[in-house]
DOTIVEX-895912 format. One line per 3 residues: number of its first residue (from 1); their letters; for each residue x, y negated, z negated of C-alpha. Coordinates in nm, 4 decimals, decimal comma. Each point is the difference from the previous one (the first is absolute). Example, Ala and Ser with C-alpha at 12.3 -4.5 7.8 and 13.67 -1.06 7.14 Angstrom:
REM DOTIVEX-895912
1> AS> 1,2300:0,4500:-0,7800 ~ 0,1370:-0,3440:0,0660
//
This chain:
REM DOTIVEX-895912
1> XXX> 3,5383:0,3634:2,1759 ~ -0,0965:-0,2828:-0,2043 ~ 0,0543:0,0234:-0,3533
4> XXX> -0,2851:0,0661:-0,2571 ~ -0,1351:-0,2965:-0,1504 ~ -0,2074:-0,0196:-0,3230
7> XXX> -0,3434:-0,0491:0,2272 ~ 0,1576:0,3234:0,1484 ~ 0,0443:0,1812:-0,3237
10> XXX> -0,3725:-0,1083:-0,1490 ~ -0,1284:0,1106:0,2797 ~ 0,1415:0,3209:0,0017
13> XXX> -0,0683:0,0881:-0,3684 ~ -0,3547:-0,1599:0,0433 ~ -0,0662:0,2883:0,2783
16> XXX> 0,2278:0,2733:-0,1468 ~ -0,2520:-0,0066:-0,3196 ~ -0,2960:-0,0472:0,1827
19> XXX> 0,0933:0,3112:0,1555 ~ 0,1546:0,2106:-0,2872 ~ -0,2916:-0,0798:-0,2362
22> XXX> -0,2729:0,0924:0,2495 ~ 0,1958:0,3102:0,1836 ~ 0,0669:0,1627:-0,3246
25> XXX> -0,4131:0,0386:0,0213 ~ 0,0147:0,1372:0,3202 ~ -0,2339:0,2967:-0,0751
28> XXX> -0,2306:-0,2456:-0,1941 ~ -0,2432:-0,2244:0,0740 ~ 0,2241:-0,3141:0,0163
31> XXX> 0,0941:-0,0427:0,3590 ~ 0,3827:0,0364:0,0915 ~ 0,1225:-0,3529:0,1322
34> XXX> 0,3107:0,1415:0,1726 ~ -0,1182:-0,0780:0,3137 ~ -0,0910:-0,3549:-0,0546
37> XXX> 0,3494:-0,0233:-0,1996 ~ 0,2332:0,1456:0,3031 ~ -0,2207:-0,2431:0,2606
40> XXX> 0,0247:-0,3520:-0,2724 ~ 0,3823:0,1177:-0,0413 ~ 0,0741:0,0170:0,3742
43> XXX> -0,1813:-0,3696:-0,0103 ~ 0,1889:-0,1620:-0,2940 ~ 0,3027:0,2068:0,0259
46> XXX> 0,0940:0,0559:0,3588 ~ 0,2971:-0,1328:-0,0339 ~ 0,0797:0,2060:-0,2841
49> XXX> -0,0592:0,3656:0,1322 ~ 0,3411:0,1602:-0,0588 ~ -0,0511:0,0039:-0,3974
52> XXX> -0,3871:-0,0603:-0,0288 ~ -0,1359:0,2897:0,2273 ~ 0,2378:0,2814:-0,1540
55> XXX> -0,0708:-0,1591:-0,3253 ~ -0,4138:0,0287:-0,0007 ~ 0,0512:0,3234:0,1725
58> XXX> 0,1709:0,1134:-0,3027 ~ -0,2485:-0,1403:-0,1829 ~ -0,2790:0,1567:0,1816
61> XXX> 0,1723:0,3870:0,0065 ~ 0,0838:-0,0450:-0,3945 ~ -0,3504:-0,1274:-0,0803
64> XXX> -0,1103:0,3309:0,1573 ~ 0,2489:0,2181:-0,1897 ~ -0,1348:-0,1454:-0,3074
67> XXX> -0,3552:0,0742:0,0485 ~ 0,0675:0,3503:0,1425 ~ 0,2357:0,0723:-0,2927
70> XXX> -0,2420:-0,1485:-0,2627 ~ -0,2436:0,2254:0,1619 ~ 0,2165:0,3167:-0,1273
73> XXX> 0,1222:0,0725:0,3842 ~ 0,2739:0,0481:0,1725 ~ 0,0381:-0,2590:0,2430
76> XXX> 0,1285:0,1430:0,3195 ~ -0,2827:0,2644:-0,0381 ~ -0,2606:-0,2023:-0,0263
79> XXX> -0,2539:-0,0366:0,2776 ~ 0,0643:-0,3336:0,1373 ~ 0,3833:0,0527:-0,0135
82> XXX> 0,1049:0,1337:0,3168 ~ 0,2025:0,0046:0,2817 ~ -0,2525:-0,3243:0,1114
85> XXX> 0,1129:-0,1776:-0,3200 ~ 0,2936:-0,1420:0,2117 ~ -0,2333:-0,1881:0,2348
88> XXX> -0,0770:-0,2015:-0,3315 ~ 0,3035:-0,1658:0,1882 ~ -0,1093:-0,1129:0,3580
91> XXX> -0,3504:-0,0010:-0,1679 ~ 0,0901:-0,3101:-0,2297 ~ 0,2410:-0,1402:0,2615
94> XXX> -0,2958:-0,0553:0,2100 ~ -0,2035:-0,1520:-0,2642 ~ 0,3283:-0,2392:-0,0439
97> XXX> 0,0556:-0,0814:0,3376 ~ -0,3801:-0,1121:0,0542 ~ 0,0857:-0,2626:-0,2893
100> XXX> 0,3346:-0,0644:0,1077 ~ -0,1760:-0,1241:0,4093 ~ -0,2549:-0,1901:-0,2278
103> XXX> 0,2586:-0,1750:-0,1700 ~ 0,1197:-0,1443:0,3347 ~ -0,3193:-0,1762:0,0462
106> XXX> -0,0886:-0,3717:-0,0872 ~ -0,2429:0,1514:-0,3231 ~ -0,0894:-0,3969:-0,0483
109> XXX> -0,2692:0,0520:0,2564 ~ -0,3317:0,1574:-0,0436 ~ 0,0606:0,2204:0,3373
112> XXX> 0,2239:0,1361:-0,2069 ~ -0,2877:0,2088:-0,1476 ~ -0,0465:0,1777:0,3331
115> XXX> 0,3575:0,0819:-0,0082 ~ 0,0295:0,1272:-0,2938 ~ -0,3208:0,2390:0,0298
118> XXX> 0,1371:0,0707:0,3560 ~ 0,3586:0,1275:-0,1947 ~ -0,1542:0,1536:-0,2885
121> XXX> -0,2449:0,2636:0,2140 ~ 0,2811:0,0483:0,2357 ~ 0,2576:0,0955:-0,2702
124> XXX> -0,2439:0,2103:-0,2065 ~ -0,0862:0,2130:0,2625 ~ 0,3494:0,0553:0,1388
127> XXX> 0,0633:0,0838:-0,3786 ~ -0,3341:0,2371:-0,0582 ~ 0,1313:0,1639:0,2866
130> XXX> 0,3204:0,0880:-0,0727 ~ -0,1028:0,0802:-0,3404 ~ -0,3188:0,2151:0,0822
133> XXX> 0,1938:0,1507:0,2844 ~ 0,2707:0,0530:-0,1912 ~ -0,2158:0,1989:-0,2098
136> XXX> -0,2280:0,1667:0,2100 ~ 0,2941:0,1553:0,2219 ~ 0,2721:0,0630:-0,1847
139> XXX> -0,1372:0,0528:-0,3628 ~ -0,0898:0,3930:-0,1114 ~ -0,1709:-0,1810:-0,3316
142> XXX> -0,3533:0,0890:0,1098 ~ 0,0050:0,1602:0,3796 ~ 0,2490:0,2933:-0,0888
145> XXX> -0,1082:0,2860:0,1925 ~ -0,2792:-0,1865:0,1800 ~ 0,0262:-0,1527:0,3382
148> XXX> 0,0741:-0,3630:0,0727 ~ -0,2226:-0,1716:0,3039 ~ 0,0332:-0,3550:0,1507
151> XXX> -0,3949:0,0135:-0,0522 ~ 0,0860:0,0511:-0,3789 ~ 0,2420:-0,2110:-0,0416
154> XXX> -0,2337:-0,2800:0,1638 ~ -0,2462:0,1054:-0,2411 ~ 0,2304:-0,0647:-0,2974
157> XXX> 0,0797:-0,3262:0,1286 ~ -0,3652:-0,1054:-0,0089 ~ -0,0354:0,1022:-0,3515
160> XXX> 0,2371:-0,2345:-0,1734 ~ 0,1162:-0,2426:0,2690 ~ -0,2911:-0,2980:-0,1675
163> XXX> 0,0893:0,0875:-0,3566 ~ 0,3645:-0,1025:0,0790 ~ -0,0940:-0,2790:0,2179
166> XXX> -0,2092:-0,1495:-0,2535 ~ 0,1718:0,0385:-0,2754 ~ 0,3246:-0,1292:0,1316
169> XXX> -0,2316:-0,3114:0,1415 ~ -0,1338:-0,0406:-0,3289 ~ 0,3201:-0,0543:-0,1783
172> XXX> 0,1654:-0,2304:0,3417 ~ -0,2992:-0,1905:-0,0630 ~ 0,0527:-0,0408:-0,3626
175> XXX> 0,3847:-0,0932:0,0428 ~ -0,1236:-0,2401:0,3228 ~ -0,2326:-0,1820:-0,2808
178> XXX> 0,2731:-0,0266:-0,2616 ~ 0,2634:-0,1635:0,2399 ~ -0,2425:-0,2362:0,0923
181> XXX> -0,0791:-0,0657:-0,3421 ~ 0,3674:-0,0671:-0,1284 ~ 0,0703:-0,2152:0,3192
184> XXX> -0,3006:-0,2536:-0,1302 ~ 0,1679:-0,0148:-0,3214 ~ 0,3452:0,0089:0,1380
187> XXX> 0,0635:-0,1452:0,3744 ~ 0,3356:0,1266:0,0033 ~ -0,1010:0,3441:-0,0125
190> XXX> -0,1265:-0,0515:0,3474 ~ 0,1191:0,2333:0,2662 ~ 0,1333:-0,1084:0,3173
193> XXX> 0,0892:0,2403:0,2927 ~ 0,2890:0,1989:-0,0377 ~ 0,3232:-0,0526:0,2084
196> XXX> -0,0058:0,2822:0,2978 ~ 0,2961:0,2007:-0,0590 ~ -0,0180:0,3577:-0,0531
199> X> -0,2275:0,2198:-0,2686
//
């Protein structure tokens, strides 16, 4: 693994408090940018995985503790903290590994726009699955005692699969404008396709 340089290390506090100062508003109205973070990390930070992914993931599970114990609750009782909460994991890995393919790719180009809409759907819904699926199956937070149907669970899906599309999009979108931004002001900011070795 290459070592961390200091693009590498602005980049990763850049996202880390993107993420921890809109996640700690989770239940607000300020949309969570995790998403967007663990997809622009796997991008910028590929190389980089064996510190940054455990480190936003710690980020991510003690932004939640602190609004769930600001709240006055306990946080392994509270509703969203479940047996699912461990496919946060595979969840964000997949967000990561959409950005991490995209990274591969010559971004200099505008086809490059088509690829990275192509790895930014695909990602987000392996992630929404694993996440709502996660939930849906294994979680007794709001289906205790009721029965669980592959008809319901496809109706979940349909209810929050766009929010978390477009609000992930939104952010991508945002960060995808800013890079393109600071490589006009600074040309050796400019990405160039990552070697091919291993994620």
């Amino acid at each position: 693994m290459p070592r961390p340089s200091a693009k590498h290390a602005v980049a990763f506090l850049l996202l880390a408090a993107l993420m921890a100062a809109t996640r700690v508003h989770h239940f607000a109205s300020i949309p969570d940018a995790s998403w967007a973070v663990f997809f622009a990390a796997g991008f910028y930070l590929r190389t980089q995985w064996r510190w940054a992914f455990p480190a936003l993931m710690a980020i991510a599970v003690l932004a939640d503790w602190y609004v769930i114990h600001d709240s006055g609750m306990d946080f392994w009782r509270h509703y969203c903290v479940s047996v699912s909460y461990w496919f946060l994991i595979p969840t964000h890995a997949a967000l990561w590994m959409g950005g991490a393919w995209l990274s591969r790719r010559d971004v200099r180009r505008w086809e490059t726009a088509g690829a990275l809409a192509a790895a930014l759907l695909v990602s987000v819904c392996i992630a929404y699955l694993l996440s709502n699926g996660s939930f849906y199956w294994l979680s007794d937070s709001w289906l205790a005692g009721r029965e669980r149907s592959f008809s319901g669970w496809l109706l979940n899906l349909s209810h929050w699969f766009l929010p978390y599309l477009k609000t992930t999009a939104m952010y991508v979108a945002g960060l995808a404008l800013l890079h393109l931004a600071l490589v006009k002001l600074w040309p050796s900011m400019q990405h160039r396709p990552a070697e091919r070795t291993a994620i």
